[in-house]
C-alpha positions as CSV (number, residue, x, y, z in Angstrom):
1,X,27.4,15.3,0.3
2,X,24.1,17.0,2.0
3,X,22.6,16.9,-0.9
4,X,22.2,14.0,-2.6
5,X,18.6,15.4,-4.3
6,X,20.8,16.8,-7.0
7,X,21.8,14.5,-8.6
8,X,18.9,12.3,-8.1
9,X,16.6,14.3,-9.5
10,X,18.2,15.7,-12.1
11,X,18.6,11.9,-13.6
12,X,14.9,11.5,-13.0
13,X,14.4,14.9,-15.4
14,X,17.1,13.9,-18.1
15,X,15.4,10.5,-18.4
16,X,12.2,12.2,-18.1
17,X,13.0,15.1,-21.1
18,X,14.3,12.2,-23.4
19,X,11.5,9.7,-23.2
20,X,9.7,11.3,-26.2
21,X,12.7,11.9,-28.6
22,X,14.3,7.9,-27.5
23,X,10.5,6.8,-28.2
24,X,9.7,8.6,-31.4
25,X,13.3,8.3,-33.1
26,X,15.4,6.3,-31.8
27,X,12.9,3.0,-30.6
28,X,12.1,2.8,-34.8
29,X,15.7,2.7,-36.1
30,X,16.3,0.1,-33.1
31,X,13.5,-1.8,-34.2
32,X,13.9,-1.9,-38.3
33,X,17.4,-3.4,-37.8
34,X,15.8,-6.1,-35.6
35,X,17.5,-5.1,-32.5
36,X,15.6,-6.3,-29.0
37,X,17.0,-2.9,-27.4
38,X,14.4,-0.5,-25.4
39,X,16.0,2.8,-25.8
40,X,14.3,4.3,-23.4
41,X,15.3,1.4,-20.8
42,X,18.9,1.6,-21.9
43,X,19.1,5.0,-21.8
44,X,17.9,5.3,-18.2
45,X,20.4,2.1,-16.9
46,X,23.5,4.0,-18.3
47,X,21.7,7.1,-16.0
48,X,21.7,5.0,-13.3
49,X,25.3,3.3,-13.7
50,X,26.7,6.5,-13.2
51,X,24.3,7.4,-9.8
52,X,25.5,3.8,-8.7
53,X,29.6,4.9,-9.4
54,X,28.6,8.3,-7.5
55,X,27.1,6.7,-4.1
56,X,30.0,4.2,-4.3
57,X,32.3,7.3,-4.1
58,X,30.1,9.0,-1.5
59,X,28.8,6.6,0.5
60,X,32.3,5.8,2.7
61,X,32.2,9.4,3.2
62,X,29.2,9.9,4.7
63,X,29.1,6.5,6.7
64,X,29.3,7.5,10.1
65,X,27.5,10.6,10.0
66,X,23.9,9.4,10.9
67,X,21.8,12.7,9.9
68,X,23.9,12.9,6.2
69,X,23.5,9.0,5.5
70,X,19.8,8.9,6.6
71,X,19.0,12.0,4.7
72,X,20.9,9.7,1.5
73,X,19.2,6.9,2.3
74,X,15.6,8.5,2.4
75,X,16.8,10.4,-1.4
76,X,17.4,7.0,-2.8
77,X,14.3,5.2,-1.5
78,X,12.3,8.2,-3.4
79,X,14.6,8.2,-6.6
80,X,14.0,4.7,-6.9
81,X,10.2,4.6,-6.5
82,X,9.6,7.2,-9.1
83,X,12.6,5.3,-11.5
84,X,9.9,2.3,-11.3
85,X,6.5,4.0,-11.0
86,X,6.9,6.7,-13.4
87,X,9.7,5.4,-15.8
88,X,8.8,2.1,-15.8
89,X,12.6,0.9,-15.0
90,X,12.7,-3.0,-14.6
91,X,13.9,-4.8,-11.7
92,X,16.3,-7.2,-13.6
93,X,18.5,-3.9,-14.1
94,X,21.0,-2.8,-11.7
95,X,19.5,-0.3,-9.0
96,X,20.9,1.7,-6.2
97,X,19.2,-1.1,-4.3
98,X,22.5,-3.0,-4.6
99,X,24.8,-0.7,-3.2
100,X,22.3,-0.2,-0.4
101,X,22.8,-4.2,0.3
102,X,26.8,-3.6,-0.1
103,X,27.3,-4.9,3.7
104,X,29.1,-2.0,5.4
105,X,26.2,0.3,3.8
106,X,23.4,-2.0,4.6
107,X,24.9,-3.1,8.2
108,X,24.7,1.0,9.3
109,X,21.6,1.2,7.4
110,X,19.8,-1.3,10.1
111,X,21.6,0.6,12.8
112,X,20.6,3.9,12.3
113,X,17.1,2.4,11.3
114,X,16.7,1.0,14.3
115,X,18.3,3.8,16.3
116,X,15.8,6.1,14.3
117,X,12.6,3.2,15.3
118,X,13.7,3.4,19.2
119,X,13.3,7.5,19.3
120,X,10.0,7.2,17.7
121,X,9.1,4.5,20.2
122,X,10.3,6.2,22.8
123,X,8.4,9.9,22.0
124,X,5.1,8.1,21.2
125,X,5.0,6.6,24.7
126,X,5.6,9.7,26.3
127,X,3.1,11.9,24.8
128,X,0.2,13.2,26.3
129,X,-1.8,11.3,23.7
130,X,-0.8,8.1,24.1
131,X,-3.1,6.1,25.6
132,X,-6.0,8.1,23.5
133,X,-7.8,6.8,20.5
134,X,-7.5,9.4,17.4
135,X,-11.2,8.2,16.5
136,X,-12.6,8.0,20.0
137,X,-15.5,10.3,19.2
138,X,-16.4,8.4,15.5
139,X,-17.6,5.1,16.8
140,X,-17.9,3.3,13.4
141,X,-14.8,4.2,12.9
142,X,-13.2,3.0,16.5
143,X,-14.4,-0.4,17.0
144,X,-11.2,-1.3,18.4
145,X,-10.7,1.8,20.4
146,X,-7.3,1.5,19.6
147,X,-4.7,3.9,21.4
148,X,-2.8,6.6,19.7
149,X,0.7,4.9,20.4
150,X,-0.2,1.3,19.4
151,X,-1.8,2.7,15.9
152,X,1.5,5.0,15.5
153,X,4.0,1.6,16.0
154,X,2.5,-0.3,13.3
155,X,2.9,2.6,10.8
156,X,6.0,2.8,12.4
157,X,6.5,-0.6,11.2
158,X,4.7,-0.5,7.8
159,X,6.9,2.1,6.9
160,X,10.2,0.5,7.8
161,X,8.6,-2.6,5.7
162,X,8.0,0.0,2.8
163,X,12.1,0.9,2.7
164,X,12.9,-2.2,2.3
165,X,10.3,-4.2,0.2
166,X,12.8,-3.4,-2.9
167,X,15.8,-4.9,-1.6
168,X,17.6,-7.5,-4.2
169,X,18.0,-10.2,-2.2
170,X,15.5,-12.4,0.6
171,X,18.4,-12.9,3.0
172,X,18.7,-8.7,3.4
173,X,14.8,-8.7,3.5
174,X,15.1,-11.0,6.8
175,X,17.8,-9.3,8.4
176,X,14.9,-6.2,8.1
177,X,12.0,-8.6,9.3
178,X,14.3,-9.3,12.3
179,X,14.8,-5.7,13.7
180,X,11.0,-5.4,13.7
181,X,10.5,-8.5,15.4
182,X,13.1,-6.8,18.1
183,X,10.6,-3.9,18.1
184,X,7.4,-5.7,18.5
185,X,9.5,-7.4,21.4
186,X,10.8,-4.3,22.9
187,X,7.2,-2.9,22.4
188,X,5.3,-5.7,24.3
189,X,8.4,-5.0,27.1
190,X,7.1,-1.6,27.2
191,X,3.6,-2.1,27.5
192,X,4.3,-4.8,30.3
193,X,6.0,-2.3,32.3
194,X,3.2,0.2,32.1
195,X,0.5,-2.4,32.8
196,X,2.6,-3.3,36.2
197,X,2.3,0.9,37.0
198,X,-1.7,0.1,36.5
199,X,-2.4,-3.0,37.9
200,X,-4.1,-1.6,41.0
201,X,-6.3,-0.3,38.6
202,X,-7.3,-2.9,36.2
203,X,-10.3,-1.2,35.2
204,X,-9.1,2.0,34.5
205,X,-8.5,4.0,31.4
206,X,-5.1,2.9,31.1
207,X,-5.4,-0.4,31.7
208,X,-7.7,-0.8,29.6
209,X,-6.0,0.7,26.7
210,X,-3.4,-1.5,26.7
211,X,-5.5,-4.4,26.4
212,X,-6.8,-2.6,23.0
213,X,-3.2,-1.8,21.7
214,X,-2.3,-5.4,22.5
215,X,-5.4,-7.1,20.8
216,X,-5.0,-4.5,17.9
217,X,-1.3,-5.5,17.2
218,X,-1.9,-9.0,17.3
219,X,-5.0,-8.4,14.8
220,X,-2.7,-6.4,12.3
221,X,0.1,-8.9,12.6
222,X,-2.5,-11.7,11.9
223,X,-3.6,-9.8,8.7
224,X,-0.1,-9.3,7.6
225,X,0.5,-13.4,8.4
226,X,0.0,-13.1,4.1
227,X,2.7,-10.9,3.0
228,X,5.1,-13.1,1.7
């Protein structure tokens, strides 16, 4: 159950070993008896059938154990990039996608997400760095002067949107866009409370860096206003 790389990858190295032989001598008897069947794509779904039989078995066992299901989760996300970036697998095909969206597996996957999203929250506040611009000694690079915590959050969140672009369905998308909604929220209620700490100072460095994080975020989130 700890390691779910196994299997994973070993799929991704039979599909992978086969490609040339399914291409070269299979694809031409498929095609001279008129058949619309891509070897190569069939071969790799039947792969894939069995992966989706093997988390359905593993999955319930693994359900409440947050380190083993994240660890599965993160294996999955990477199978299934390189099914679709280097195999050229199509979307229309079942994926493990679905089982992830199977609503016990996707209702802990948000949990532990967001569980995950808080503990990151909470160690970028706290670091020594926080209020400190990566860039602050490249200054066409830091126009923005933009805080180490506030740039760290929305990777934070461009990650979280980069697990679960390839969901199936819209309505599983949203229930995504809504935990990092709660973030941003729970973010701007974090940076309040540290601006009240600073108010007596409302010139100072601190201050001030929170006025950057804040115009920064709301920058990003405007330039994101276009991703459907």
């Amino acid at each position: 159950l700890n390691k779910p790389e196994w299997y994973l990858t070993q799929v991704l190295m039979w599909i992978g070993n086969h490609s040339k032989f399914l291409d070269d001598k299979i694809q031409p008897i498929l095609d001279k008896a008129g058949s619309s069947v891509n070897a190569g794509l069939e071969f790799s779904r039947a792969l894939v059938m069995l992966i989706l039989e093997k988390l359905a078995a593993d999955i319930p066992c693994l359900l409440y154990d947050d380190t083993l299901f994240c660890h599965l989760v993160d294996e999955v996300l990477l199978f299934e990039r390189e099914l679709y970036s280097v195999h050229g697998y199509l979307s229309s095909l079942p994926s493990c996608m679905h089982i992830l969206s199977e609503e016990s597996c996707f209702q802990r996957w948000l949990t532990v997400e967001k569980k995950f999203a808080l503990q990151k929250m909470d160690s970028m506040l706290s670091s020594e760095a926080a209020w400190i611009s990566q860039y602050k000694d490249i200054t066409e690079v830091d126009e923005m002067k933009v805080p180490d915590c506030a740039e760290t959050f929305m990777t934070l969140l461009l990650v979280i949107t980069d697990r679960y672009k390839n969901l199936p369905t819209a309505s599983r998308k949203l229930q995504f866009l809504g935990l990092q909604k709660e973030l941003v929220d729970d973010f701007r209620i974090r940076l309040t409370q540290v601006m009240k700490e600073e108010t007596r100072a409302s010139l100072g460095f601190r201050y001030c860096a929170i006025l950057n994080a804040v115009n920064y975020i709301a920058t990003v989130l405007a330039d994101w206003a276009d991703n459907v």
